[in-house]
C-alpha positions in Angstrom: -47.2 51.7 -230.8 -49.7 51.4 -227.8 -49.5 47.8 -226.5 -52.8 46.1 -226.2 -54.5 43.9 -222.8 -55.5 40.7 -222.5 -58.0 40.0 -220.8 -59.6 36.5 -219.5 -62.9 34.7 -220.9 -64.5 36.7 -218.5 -63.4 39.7 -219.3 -60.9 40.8 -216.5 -57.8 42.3 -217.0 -54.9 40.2 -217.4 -51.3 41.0 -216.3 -49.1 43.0 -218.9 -47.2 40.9 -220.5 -44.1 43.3 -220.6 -44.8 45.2 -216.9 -46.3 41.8 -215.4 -48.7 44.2 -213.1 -52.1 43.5 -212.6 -54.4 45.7 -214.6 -58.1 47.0 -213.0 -60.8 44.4 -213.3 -63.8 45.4 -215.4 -66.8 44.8 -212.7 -69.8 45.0 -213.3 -72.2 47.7 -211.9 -73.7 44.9 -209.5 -70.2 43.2 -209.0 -69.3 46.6 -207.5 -72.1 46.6 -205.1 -71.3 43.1 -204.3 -68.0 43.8 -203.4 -68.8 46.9 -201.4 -71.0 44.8 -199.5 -68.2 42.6 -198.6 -66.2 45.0 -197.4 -68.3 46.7 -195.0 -69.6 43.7 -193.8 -65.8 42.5 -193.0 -65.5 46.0 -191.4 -68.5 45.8 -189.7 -67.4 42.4 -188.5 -64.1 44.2 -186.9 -65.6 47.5 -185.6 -68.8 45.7 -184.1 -65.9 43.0 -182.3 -63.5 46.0 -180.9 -66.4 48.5 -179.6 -69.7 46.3 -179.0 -72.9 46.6 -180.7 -74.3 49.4 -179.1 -71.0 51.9 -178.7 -69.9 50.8 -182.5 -70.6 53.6 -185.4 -71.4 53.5 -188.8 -68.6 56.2 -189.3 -66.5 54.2 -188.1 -67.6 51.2 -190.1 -67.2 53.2 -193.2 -63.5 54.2 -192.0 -62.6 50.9 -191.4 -63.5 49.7 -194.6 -61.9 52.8 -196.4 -65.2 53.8 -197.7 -67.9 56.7 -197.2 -70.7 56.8 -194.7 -73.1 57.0 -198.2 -72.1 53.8 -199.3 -72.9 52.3 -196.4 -76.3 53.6 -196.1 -76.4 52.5 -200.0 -76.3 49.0 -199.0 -77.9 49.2 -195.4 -80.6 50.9 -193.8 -79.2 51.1 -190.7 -76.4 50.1 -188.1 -78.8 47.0 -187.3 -79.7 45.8 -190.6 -75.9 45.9 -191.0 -75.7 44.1 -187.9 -78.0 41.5 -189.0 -76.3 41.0 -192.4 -72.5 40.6 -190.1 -74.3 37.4 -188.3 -76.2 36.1 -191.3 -72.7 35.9 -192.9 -70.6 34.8 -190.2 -73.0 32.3 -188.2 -76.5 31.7 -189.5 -76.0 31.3 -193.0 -73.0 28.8 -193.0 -74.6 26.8 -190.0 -77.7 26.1 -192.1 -76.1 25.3 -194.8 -73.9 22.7 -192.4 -77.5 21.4 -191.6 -78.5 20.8 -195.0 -75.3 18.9 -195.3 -75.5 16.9 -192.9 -79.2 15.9 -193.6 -78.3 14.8 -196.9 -75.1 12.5 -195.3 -75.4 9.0 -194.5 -75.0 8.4 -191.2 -77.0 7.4 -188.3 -79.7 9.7 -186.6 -77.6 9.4 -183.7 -74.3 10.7 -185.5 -76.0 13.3 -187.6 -76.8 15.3 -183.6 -73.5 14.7 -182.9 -72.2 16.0 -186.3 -74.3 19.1 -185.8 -73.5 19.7 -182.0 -69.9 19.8 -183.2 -70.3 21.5 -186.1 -72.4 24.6 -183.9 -69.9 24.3 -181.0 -66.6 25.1 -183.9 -68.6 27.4 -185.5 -68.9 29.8 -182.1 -65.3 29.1 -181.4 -63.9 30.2 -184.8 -66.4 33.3 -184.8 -66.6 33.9 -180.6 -66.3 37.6 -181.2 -69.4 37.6 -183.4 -71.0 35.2 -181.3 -71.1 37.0 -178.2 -72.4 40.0 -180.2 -75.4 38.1 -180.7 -75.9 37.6 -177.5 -74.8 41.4 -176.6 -77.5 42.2 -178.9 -80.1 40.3 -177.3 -80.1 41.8 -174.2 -80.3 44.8 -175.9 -83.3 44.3 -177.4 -84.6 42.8 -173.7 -83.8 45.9 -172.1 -85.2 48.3 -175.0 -88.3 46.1 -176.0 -89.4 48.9 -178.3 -87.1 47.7 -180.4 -88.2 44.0 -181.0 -91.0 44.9 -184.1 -88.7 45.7 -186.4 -86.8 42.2 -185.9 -90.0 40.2 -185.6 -90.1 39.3 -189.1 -86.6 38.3 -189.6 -86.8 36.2 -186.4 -89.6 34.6 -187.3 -88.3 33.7 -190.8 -85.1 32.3 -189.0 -86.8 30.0 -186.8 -89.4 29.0 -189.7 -86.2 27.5 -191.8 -84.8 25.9 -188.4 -88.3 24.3 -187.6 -88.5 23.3 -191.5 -85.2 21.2 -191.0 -85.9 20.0 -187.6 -89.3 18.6 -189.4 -87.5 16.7 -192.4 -84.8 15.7 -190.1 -87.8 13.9 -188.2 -89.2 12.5 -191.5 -85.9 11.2 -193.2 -85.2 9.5 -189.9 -88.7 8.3 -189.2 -88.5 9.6 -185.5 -91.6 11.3 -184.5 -91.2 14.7 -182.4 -92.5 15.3 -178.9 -94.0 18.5 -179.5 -94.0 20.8 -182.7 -91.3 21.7 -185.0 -92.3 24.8 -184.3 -91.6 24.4 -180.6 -88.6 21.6 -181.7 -87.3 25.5 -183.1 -87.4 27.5 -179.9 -86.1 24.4 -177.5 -83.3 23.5 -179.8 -81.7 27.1 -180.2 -82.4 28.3 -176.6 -80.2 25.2 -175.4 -78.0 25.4 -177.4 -77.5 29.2 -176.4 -77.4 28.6 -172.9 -74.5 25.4 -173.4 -72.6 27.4 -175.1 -72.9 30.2 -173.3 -71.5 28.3 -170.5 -69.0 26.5 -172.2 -67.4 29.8 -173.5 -67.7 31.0 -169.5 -66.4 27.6 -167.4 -65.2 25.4 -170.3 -64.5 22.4 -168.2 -68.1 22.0 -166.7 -69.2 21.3 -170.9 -67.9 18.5 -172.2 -67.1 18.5 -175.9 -69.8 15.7 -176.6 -72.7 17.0 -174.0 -74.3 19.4 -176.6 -75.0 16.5 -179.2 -76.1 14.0 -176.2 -78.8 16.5 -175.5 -79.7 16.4 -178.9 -80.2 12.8 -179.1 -82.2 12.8 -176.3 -84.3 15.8 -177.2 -84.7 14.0 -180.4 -85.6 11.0 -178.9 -82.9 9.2 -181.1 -82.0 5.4 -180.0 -77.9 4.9 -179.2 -76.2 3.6 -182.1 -75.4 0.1 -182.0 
């Protein structure tokens, strides 16, 4: 008699209850995609690290993740929208949502810069690879300017949700700005860019709390106590 499998609320296989081997999930069509996504941007992630942005393949992002060239072109339209989607994931993504985190916590005005200093400085160091190929693919674009258009948008959409924090931060703490948010955007991410840029070249001429000093001051924020 054929034995029948169980399978979860959600309809995934369950282990045989005689073999105790896990049986193929039922995915959905999208679930699929989704987690072909994953995978080539974790391979991504790992090529883009080993070679650099501009000597990395998509062949070899599609080895790497065990998968074929079509799939990758299924999900991306190109080596730099997959690029994109590696630091979205990795860096941009999680820190905004640490942002929005710490906006909504309870601490001082003073504490919340130096909660998001740290929380920027540990995010570089656990993804420093990925990181640095952010900054490999900026002087790419400086040096092939031609290329800048098709990024406009996104860049502009990026430092339109940093300025939109950056303005309620102001708000919730009742601390006017000195200039725009708009400007608050630009001043806030190209100093942190150039700290950190340092402090991954001469670590000892950064201390750990300088970073969310700055802040403060930038912010004009009084010293707690």
């Amino acid at each position: 008699m054929q034995r029948t499998r169980r399978t979860s609320p959600s309809g995934t296989w369950q282990p045989d209850l005689v073999t105790q081997q896990e049986t193929p999930e039922r995915l959905t069509r999208e679930e699929k995609k989704a987690r072909t996504r994953v995978q080539l941007i974790d391979a991504a992630a790992t090529v883009f690290a080993r070679r650099g942005f501009v000597a990395a393949s998509l062949d070899e992002v599609a080895e790497e993740a065990g998968l074929t060239k079509g799939a990758v072109y299924s999900n991306f339209e190109s080596k730099d929208d997959l690029f994109q989607a590696v630091m979205d994931d990795r860096l941009n993504e999680p820190m905004l949502h640490v942002a929005d985190d710490i906006r909504g916590s309870t601490d001082s005005a003073q504490e919340q810069a130096m909660m998001g200093a740290r929380a920027f400085t540990d995010a570089v160091e656990r993804e420093r690879d990925v990181y640095l190929l952010g900054i490999e693919f900026d002087v790419y674009v400086a040096r092939h300017p031609e290329h800048a258009p098709q990024f406009a948008n996104r860049w502009r959409e990026q430092f339109e949700r940093i300025a939109g924090l950056i303005e309620e931060a102001s708000k919730d703490n009742q601390v006017p700005l000195p200039m725009t948010a708009e400007e608050m955007a630009v001043v806030v991410t190209a100093l942190s860019q150039g700290m950190t840029i340092r402090r991954l070249v001469n670590p000892e001429s950064v201390p750990d709390d300088l970073l969310g000093r700055v802040y403060a001051l930038l912010f004009q924020l009084p010293e707690d106590g």
